[in-house]
Structures are given as structure tokens and as C-alpha cells.
N, C-alpha and C positions, 0 to 999 in steps of 0.2 A: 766207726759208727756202730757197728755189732757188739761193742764192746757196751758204749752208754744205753745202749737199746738193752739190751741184756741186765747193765745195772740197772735202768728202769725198772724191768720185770721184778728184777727181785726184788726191790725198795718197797714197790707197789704191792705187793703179793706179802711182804712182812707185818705193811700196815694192815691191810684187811683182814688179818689175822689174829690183831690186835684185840678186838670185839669177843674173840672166846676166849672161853676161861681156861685158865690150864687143866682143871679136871675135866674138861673136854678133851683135850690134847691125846693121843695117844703117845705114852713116853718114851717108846723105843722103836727106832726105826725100821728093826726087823720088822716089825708089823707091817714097812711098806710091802716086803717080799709073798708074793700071792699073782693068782689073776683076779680082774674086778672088773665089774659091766655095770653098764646104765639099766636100770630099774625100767627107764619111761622111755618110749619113744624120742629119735632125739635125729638132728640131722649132722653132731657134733661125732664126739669121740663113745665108741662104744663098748670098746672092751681097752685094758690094758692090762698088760704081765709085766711085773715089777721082777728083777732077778739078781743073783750077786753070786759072785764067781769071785771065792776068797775077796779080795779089796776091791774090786772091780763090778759096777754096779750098772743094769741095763735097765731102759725104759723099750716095749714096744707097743705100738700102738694101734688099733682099726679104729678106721674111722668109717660111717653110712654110708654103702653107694648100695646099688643097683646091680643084680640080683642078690649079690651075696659082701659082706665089708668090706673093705680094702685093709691092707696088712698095710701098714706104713714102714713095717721096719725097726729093727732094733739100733738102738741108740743109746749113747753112754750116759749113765745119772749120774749126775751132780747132787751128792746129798748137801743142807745147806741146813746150817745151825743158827743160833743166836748170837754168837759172837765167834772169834778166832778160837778160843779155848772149848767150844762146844763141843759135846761126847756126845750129844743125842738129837737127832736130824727130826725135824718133820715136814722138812722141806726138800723138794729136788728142782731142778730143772734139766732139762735135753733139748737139745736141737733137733730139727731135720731140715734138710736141704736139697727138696728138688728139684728140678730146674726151672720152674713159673715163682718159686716163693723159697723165703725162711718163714719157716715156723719155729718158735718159742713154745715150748711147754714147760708150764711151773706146775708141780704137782705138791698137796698140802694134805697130810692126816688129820683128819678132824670128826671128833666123835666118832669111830668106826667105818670112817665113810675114805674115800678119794677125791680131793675136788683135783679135778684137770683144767686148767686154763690155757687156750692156748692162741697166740697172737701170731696172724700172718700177714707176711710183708710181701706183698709182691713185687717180683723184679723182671717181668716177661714183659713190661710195654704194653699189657692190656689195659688199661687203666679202671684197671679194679678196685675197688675200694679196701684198703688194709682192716683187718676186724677183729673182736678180741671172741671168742667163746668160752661160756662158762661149763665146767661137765659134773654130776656128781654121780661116782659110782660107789657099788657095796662090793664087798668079797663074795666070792665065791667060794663054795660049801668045797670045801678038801674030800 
């Protein structure tokens, strides 16, 4: 089931990316590596640090609470090309897996920006409603 849920995400997250141009695009995927935050108030995700350790590539992520964000945790990226033969990623996705939900993050470079999307499924018997959020963060000044 994680498995077509997951193909979902990316399917879905390929098409809506369809609409910009490639000289939007940022070409290379080093540019994911940085931290980047939300501009505007948001109840979503608020900051993220993109990282890579030789071939080995991490997502972490805070998301808004109350006093201060929550650290969600680092997690492995999945960078994610155009086809099997792609050299240049502007896509990733990561998991995280607490014990009330999976969360799906697909992350897309686009005109200088972050978009974070991120889809949670709960599994704790509350009967909460599963949701998608949209995030768009900038870089942060080195």
C-alpha cells in the first residue's frame, strides 16, 4: 500500500510541475543543499535543512507548534529525476513515521524557491482526516 501511495505522490508532484518552464527550473541539484524557511506565517512546515554526506542525502524538517517548532527529524532524500537516465534531480521525496501518521514529503526546486508538500495518513484510530499541505520556502542567506 506505501508503496502505490508513494507512487501516487511522485506521479502527482511530476505533473504539477509540468506548468513551469524549464528556465524556471533550477538545473542542478546541489542547489537543494541549504536551510530554507517560510517567508509568511504558516501552520505547515517552517524551516528545512537539505544535506548530503558524499551519496547520501537528508531531509529535516520543523514544522509550527507552540512556543517554539517542532524538529521533526532527519530523514533520508530520495532525489528524483525525469527519467532512469537522469543526472540532475529537482525533485526529492522522504518519509517520516511517527506513531499517529505517515507523512510523505515531496520536495520541488522551482524558480529559487522550496515548494514542500507534504501528505499525512493517519494510522492511530482517531479518525482524523488524512490532508495534503502546500509549503513554499526561500534560502537562507549563507
Amino acid at each position: 500500500m506505501k508503496a502505490i501511495f508513494v507512487g501516487l505522490i511522485v506521479f502527482m508532484s511530476t505533473q504539477a510541475g509540468g506548468a513551469v518552464s524549464q528556465s524556471a527550473r533550477t538545473p542542478s541539484h546541489l542547489a537543494f543543499i541549504r536551510e530554507w524557511r517560510t517567508q509568511e506565517p504558516t501552520r505547515g512546515i517552517t524551516k528545512a535543512q537539505i544535506s548530503r554526506q558524499g551519496q547520501h542525502w537528508t531531509a529535516q524538517l520543523w514544522g509550527a507548534c507552540e512556543p517554539a517548532d517542532c524538529n521533526w527529524g532527519e530523514q533520508p532524500l530520495h532525489l528524483l529525476g525525469d527519467s532512469i537516465k537522469a543526472s540532475e534531480f529537482d525533485r526529492g521525496l522522504s518519509v517520516w513515521d511517527p506513531r499517529h501518521a505517515t507523512i510523505y514529503a515531496t520536495f520541488q526546486l522551482e524558480a529559487g524557491e522550496l515548494g514542500v508538500e507534504t501528505y499525512t495518513v493517519f494510522k492511530d484510530g482517531s479518525n482524523r482526516s488524512n490532508y495534503h499541505v502546500v509549503n513554499r520556502l526561500v534560502r537562507v542567506a549563507r
